[in-house]
GUMI-560513 format. One record per residue: residue in one letter; x, y, z of N, C-alpha, C, O in turn. Coordinates in steps of 0.001 Angstrom, whole numbers, plus 500000, padded with zeros to 6 digits. Layout:
<sites>
aXYZXYZXYZXYZ
...
</sites>
This chain:
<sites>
x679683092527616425678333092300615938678384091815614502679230092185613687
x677403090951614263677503090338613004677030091693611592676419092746611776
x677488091234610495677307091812609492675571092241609426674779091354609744
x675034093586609016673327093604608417673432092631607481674425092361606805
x672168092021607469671690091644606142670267092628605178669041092737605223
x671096093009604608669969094248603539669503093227603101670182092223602885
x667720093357602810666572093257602563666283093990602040666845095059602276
x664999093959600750663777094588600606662641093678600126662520092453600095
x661640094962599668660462094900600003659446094876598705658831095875598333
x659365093599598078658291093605597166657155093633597005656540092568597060
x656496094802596761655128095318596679654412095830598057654809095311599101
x653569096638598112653275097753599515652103097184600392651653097388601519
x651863096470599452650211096026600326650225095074601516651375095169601947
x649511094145602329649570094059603199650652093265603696651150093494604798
x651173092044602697652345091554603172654005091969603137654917091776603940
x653936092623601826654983094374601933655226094999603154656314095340603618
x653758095157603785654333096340605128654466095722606316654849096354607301
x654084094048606386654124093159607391655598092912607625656062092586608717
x656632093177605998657428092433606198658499093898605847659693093690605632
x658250094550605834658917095877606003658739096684607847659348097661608284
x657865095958608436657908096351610121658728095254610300659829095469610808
x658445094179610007659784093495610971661232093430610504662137092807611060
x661322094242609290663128094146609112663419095205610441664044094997611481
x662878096118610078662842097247610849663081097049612297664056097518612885
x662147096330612853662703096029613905663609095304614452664012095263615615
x664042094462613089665503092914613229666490093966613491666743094910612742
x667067093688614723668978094933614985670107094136613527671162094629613130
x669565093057613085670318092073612221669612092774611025670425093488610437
x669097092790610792668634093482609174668401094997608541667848095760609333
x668653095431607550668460096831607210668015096762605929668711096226605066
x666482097436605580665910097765604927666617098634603640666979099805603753
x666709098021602697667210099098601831666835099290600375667658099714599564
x665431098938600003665040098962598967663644098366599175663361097333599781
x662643099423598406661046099014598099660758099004596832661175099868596062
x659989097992596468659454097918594882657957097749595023657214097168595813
x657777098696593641656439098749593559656288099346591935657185099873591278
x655004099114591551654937099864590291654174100811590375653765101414589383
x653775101171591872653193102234591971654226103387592755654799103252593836
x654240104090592193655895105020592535656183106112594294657121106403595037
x654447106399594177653776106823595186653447106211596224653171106907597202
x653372104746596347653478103934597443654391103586598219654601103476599427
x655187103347596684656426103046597213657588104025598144658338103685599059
x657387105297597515657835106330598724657687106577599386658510107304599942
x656100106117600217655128106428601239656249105654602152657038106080602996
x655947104107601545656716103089602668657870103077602637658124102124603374
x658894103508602263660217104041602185660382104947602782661583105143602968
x659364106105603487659683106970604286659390106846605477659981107515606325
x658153105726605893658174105085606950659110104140607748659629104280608855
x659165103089606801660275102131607163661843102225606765662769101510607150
x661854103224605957663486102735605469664732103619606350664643104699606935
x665627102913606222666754103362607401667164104552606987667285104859605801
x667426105366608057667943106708607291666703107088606518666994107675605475
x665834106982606650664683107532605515664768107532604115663872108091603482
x666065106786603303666122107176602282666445105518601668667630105464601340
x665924104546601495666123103085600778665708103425598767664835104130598261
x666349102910598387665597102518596804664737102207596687664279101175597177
x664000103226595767662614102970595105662619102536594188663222103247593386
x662153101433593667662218100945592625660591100655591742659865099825592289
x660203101130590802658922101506590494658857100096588953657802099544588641
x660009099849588355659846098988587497661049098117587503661996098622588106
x661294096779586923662185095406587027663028096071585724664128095534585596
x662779097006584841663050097168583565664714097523583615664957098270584563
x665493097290583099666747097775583096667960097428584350669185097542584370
x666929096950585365668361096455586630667999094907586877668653094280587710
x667025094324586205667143092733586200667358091896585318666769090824585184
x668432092433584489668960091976583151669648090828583264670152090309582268
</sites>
């Protein structure tokens, strides 16, 4: 079987969770990180969609997009 390709998920709202159900369902892709600057959203949909229940939350760009 071919390699996952990890994905994530910028911002929660409607095209966020459009595109966080279909990694989910790709057998080729794995969810592994949600961004949001809302910290609380972002865990919501990270506990819905993310593999293993546990993907990166990422709440700000500050310090890992250097």
């Amino acid at each position: 079987m071919a390699e996952l390709i990890r994905t994530a998920v910028v911002g929660t709202g409607y095209f966020g969770r459009f595109h966080a159900n279909h990694y989910t369902k790709n057998p080729r892709a794995q969810l592994v990180a949600v961004v949001d600057t809302n910290a609380a959203r972002a865990a919501e949909m990270a506990a819905e969609f993310g593999p293993s229940r546990s993907p990166i939350i990422v709440t700000s760009s500050a310090g890992w997009m250097r």
